[in-house]
N, C-alpha and C positions, 0 to 999 in steps of 0.2 A: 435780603433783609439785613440791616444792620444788628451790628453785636447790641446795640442800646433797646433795643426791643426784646433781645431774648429773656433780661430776668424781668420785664413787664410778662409776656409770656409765661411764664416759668410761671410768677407768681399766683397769676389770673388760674393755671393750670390747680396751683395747689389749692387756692381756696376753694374752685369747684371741687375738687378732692375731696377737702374737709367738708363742704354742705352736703355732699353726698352723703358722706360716713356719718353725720350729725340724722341726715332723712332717714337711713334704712337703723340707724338706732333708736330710733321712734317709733320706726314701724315695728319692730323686733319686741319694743316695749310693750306698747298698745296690743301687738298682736299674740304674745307671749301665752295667757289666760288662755285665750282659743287654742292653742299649738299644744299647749300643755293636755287642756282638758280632749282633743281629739286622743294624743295620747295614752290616758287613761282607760277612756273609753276602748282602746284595744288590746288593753290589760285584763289578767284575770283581776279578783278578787285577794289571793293569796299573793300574788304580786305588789300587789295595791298596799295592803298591812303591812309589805314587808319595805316600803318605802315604796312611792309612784317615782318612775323616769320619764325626763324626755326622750319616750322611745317608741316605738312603734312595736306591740306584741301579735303575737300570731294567734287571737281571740275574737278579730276585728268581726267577721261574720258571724261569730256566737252570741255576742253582747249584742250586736244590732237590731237581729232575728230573735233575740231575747225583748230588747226595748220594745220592739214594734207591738209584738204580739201580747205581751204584758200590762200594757196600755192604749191597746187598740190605737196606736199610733196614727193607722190612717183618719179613722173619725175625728180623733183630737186635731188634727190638719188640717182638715175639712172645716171642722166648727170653727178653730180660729180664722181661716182665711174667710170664712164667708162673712163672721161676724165683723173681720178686722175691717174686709175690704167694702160693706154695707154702712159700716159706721164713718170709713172713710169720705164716703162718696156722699152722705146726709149730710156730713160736717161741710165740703167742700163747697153744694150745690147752696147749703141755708147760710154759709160763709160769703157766697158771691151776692146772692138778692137781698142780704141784708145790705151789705156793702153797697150796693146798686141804688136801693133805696135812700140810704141817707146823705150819698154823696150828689143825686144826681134828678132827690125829688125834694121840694119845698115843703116841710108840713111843720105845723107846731110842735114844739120843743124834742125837735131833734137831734140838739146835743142831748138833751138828756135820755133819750132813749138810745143816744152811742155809749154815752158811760151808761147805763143800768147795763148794759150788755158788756162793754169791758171789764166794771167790777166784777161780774162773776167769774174771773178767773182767779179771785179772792174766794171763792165755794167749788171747791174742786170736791169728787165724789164720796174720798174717806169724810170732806165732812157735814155733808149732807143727807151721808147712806142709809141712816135711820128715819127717817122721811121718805127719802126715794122707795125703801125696799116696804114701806108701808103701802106707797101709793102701787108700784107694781104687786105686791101682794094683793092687793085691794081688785087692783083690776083680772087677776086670774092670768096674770103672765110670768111667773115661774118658773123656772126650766122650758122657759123659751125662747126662740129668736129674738122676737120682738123685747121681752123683759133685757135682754141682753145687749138690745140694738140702741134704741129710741131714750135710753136715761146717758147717752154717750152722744149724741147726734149735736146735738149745738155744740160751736166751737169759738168763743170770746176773740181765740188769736188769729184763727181763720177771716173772720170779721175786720178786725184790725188790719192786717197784713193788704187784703183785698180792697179795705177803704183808702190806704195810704196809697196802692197803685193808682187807682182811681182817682183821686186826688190830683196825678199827674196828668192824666187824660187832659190836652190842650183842647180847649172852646172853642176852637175855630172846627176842630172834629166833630163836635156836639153839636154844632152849628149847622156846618155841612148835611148831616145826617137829617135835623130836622128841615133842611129845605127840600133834599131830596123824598119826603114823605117817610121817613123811616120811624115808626113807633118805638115807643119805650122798648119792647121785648126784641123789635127787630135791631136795634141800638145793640141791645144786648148781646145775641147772639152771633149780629153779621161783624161787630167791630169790636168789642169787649172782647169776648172769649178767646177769640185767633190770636189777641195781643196778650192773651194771658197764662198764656200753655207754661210757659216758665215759674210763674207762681204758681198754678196749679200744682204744675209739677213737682214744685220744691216742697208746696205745702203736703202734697198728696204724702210722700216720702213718710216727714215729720206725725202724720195723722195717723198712717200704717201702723208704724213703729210701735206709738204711745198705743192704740188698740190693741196692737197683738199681745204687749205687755200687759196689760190689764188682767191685773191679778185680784185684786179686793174683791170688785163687784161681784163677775165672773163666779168668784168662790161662794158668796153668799148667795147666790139666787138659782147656780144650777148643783143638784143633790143626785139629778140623775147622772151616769156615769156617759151616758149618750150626749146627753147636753154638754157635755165638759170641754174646755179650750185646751190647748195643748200646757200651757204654764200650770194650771191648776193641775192637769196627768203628770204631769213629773212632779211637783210635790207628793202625789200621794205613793211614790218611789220609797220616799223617805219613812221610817216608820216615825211615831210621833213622840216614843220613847222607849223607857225599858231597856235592858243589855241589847236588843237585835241590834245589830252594825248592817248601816244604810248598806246596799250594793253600788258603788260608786261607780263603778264599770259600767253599769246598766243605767243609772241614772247620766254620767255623761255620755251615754250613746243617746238619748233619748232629748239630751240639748240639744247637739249637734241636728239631732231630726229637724230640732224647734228650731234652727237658725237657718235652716235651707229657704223658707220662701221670704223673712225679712232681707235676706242677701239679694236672693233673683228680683224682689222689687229696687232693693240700692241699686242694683248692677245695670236694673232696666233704664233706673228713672236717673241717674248718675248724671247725663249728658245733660239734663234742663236744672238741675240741684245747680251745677255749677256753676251756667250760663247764668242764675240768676244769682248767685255769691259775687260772680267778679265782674258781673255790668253797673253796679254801683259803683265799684269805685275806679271803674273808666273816666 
């Protein structure tokens, strides 16, 4: 190797250097809040008053076995994954046949029934909750699944997302499909769906997430402590006032519970999240 290639080398070396150093400063930022708060979480109480460290204390099983049990950690778990992952999958399934329908069937004023369904991402739940919580009131769904499930189930950007792939679908496939005899649903399911795992995917992720966090509704419609979702149990951690001083030890143990299954869905669904961020701009 010539001497004229080594400070090309050299240099090439350093700026991968510096994107390095520039990445895990990011990640260190971003991830800092988390690092911080597990630490807490393994601190006492009197530790905590007297200034919280990045540090790890030796309280980490008393705080935990304190969260759980103090908030029936495991039901609040349960409620949320079941409601996250129910509301998920309504969103996903009324996201694709909407999609399906306006892209790919003739009917009168079909643009306008794609916008009346986009703008309601302009009526998001805070502010229509006063209606909503009339109408589930009305029907005797209260502290239930259902009252918890079905005012969360339609999804505007699910809709969108779905119709712009769709969109892409070449007519020589649609073509194909109906000379081979394949009906609308069999279109659906033998060629749409398999080419759509990726948006599923990605969407599925984004739908998770925004359900597990659901805090408003969630609070107004369940009073029983059984119906409760996990964000709602860690609020009631907190006292509402008065001198009592929150126990922050026990309430960040009790995050930490709540960030275990949005994680293992990231971690699952990560591979198709990506695949469909970096195939557009191939």
């Amino acid at each position: 190797m010539s001497r004229a290639h080594t400070p090309l080398l050299n240099r090439k070396r350093i700026r991968k250097l510096l994107l390095h150093l520039v990445l895990l400063l990011i990640v260190l930022i971003i991830g800092f809040p988390l690092i911080f708060a597990f630490c807490v979480s393994t601190q006492s109480l009197p530790e905590i008053i007297s200034g919280p460290k990045v540090a790890i204390s030796s309280y980490l099983v008393q705080n935990y076995r304190g969260a759980w049990q103090r908030t029936n950690m495991g039901r609040l778990l349960f409620n949320s994954t079941f409601v996250a992952l129910a509301t998920t999958f309504g969103k996903i399934v009324m996201s694709i046949l909407s999609a399906f329908a306006i892209v790919f069937f003739d009917f009168r004023l079909k643009s306008v029934a794609f916008w009346t369904i986009f703008i309601t991402l302009m009526l998001p739940v805070p502010v229509r909750i006063v209606s909503t919580y009339q109408v589930i009131s009305d029907l005797g769904w209260l502290n239930s699944y259902t009252g918890l499930i079905v005012p969360l189930i339609a999804s505007a950007t699910g809709t969108f997302m779905f119709r712009q792939f769709y969109q892409g679908v070449p007519g020589e496939m649609v073509e194909a499909a109906q000379i081979d005899g394949a009906g609308p649903l069999r279109f659906l399911w033998s060629i749409l769906l398999p080419n759509s795992w990726p948006n599923i995917a990605a969407l599925f992720v984004v739908l998770f997430i925004g359900a597990w966090n659901e805090y408003l509704w969630p609070l107004m419609i369940t009073h029983k402590r059984e119906m409760q979702v996990v964000v709602v149990g860690i609020r009631s951690l907190i006292p509402g006032g008065g001198d009592i001083l929150p126990e922050w030890n026990i309430v960040m143990a009790a995050a930490i519970f709540a960030l275990l299954v949005p994680v293992c869905v990231i971690l699952t669904m990560q591979k198709w999240f990506v695949e469909l961020v970096i195939e557009p701009e191939k």
